[in-house]
N, C-alpha and C positions, 0 to 999 in steps of 0.2 A: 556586510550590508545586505537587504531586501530589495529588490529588483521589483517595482511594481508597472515599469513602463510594457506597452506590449513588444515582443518581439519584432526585429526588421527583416531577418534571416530566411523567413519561410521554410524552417526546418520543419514545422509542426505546423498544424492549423486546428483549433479548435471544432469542431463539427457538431458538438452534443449540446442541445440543452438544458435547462434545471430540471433535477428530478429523474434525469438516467446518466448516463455513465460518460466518461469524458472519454473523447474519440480524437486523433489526431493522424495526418498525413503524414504519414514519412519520409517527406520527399528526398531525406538524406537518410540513409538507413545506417549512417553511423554516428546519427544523433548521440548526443548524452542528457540532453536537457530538453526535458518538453512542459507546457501549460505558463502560466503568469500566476503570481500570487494580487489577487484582491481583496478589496473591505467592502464588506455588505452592511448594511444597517436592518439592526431591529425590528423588525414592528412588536407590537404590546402585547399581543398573542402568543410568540415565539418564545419556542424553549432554545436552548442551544442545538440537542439532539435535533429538532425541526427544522433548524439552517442546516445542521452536518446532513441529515440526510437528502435533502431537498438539493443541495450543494455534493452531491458525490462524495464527501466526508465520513470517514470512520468516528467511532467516539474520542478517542483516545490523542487523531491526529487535530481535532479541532480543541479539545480541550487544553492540551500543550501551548497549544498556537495562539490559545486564549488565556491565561492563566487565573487573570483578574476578571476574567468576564461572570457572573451567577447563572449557574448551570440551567437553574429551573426560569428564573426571569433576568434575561439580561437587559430590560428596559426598552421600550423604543426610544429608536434613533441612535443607542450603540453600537460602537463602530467592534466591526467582530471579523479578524483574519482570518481568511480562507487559503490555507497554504497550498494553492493548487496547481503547485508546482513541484515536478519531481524528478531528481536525477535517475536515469533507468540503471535499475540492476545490470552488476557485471555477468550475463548470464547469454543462453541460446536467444535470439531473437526468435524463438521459433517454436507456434505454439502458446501455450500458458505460459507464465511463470510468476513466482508465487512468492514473495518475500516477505516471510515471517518474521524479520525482524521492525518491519514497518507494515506488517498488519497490511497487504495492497497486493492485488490480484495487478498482470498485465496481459493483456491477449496483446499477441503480435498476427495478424491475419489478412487477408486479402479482399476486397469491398470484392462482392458478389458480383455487379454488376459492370466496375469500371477495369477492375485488377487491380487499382491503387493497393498501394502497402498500408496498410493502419495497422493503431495502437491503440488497444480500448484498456482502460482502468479502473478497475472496481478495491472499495474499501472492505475487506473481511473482517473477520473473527475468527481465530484461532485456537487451540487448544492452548487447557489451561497446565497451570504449573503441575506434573505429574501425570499429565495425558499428551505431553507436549505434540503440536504438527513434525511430521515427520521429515527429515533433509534428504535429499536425493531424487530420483527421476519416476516419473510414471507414465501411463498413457490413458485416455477416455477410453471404456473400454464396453459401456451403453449408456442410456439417458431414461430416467424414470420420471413420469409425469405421475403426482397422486401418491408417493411412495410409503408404504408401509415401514416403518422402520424395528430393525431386527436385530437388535444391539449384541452384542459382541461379550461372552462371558465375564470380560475384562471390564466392559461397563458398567453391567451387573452387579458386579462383586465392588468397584467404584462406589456405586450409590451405596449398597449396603453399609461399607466401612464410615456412610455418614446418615445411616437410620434411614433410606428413603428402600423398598420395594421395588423394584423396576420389571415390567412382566415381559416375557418375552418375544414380545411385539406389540408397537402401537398403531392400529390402523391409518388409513388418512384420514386428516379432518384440524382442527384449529389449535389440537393438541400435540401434536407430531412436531419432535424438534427438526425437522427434516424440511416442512414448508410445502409446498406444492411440487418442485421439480429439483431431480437429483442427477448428477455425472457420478456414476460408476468408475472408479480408478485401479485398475492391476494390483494397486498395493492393498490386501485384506484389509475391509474393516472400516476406508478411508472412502468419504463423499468431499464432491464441492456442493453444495445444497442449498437453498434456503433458510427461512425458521422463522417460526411463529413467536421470535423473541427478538425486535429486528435493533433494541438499543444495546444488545450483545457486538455489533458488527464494530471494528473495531478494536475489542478485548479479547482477552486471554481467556476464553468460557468455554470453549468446546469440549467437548468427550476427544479431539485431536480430528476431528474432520475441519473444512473449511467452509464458513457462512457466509453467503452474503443477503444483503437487503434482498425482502421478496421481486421487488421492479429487474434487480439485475441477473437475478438465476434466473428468471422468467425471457429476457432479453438472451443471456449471456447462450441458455441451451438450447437455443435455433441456430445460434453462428456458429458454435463450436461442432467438428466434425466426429465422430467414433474416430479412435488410433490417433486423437490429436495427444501430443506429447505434452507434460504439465513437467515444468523442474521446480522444485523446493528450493531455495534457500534461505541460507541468512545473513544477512549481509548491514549492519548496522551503522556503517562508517559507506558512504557511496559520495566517490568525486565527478562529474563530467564538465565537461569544456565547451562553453556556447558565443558564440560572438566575441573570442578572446578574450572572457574571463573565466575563471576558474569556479566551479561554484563545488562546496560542500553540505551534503547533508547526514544529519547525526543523530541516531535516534536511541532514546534510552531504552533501558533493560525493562524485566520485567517489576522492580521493585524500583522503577522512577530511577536508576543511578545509568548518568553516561558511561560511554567507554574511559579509559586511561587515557590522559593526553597523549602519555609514547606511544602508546599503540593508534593513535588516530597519524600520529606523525611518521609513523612508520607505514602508515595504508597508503599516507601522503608519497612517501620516496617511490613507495613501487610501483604507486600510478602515473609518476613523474617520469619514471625509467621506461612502465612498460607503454609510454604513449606518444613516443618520437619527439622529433622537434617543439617548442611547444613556443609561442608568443613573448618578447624580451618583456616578463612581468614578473611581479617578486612575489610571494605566497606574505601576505601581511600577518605574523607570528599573532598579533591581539587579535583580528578576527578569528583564528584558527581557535585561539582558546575561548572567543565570548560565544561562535558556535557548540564549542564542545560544554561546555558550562551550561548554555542552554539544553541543550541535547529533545530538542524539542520538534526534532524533524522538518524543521522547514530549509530549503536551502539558500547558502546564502555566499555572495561572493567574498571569497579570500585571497583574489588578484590584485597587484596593483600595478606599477608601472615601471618600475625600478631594475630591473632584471632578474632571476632566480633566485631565493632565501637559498644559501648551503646549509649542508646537512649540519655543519658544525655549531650554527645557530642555535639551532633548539636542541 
């Protein structure tokens, strides 16, 4: 089921509003579940991309969340899911991190002024099938405002194998896939960036660097420090535990197909093992399978009250 009430817990606390990036208090820094899923309505002007961006939304994660909605006119006063709700990666609180499998930047950083712990969220764009984002760890390592870009013989040789030219550099200006401002990453060849193409954000499009909407590389490269550390992953199946219930999220491949149920029930056992005691609630086996069905990344609870599903069940 979809959880639309606000939270009571005060794990997280909203802070951002439309049109920049969604920020939250960590008052528990071993959160698993931050934001609330809402419905916005239409107006007659709006495309979808218009809510997704305007709303901290990638393409891909509102289009899912939408399926029945029309991309170019969704009507005013339709009702249109903003799934802005997300279990955190199983990863370093510490720094970036970056999950490629759901297309979503996370900074984990310290408010300038108070020390509070925050967690800011941005929607990217990823590299495409054959240029894929890369897994593993890196670090910021300078920050380029106005970037020239200076592609990499690999991309070069990319565009040729599909007839385009690509010259070996494009200065700044409205044509630069680069955008106005660029973090420099340790690993060759790899920016977090901008771009002058900003209904990309959310897709598999990159040359394998990371996009995001111009508003949030323009925010994101004053907070971020040099030698701040960025981890890749990918992590497609993500469970956390918020107010004693279990919430799962499941995001599809790149050709629209979920994971395997065994394999979602198997990510299930290990996060049941590796996360101690847990609440007398049962893992309800048909929401386990209508989210995997869906696989449309929104999270949703598969607790109920009963006591723990056995392995034997499923």
């Amino acid at each position: 089921m979809i959880r639309y009430a606000l939270s009571t817990l005060g794990l997280c606390l909203l802070l951002a509003t439309p049109a920049a990036a969604s920020t939250y208090i960590m008052d528990d820094l071993e959160a698993m579940v931050v934001g609330e899923i809402h419905i916005e309505h239409a107006r007659r002007s709006d495309t979808l991309m218009d809510i997704a961006r305007w709303l901290n939304m990638g393409y891909r994660e509102i289009r899912r969340a939408n399926p029945e909605v029309d991309l170019w006119i969704p009507g005013e006063g339709t009702q249109v899911l903003i799934p802005s709700m997300w279990v955190l990666p199983d990863a370093p609180r510490d720094g970036i991190v970056i999950n490629r499998a759901e297309k979503r930047l996370y900074y984990f950083h310290n408010d300038s002024e108070t020390g509070q712990r925050l967690m800011t969220t941005h929607p990217i764009g990823i590299g495409r099938q054959g240029r894929e984002t890369p897994i593993g760890s890196a670090q910021v390592i300078a920050k380029l405002d106005n970037p020239a870009w200076y592609p990499t013989q690999g991309v070069i040789d990319d565009y040729a194998s599909r007839g385009q030219q690509l010259p070996r550099m494009i200065p700044p200006g409205p044509d630069n896939p680069l955008g106005e401002h660029a973090m420099v990453l340790d690993l060759p060849g790899y920016l977090i960036h901008g771009t002058h193409r900003p209904d990309g954000v959310g897709m598999r499009v990159s040359q394998g660097c990371v996009r995001l909407y111009p508003e949030h590389i323009r925010e994101l490269i004053h907070k971020v420090p040099l030698g701040t550390p960025v981890h890749f992953v990918d992590q497609p199946i993500k469970l956390g535990l918020r107010a004693g219930e279990i919430y799962l999220e499941v995001h599809a491949d790149a050709d629209g197909q979920g994971p395997d149920l065994g394999e979602v029930w198997t990510v299930i056992d290990r996060w049941l093992s590796n996360n101690g005691p847990m609440p007398a609630s049962l893992i309800e086996r048909r929401e386990v399978e209508q989210v995997v069905e869906r696989a449309d990344g929104v999270p949703r609870v598969i607790s109920g009250q009963d006591g723990w599903v056995q392995r034997s069940e499923h």
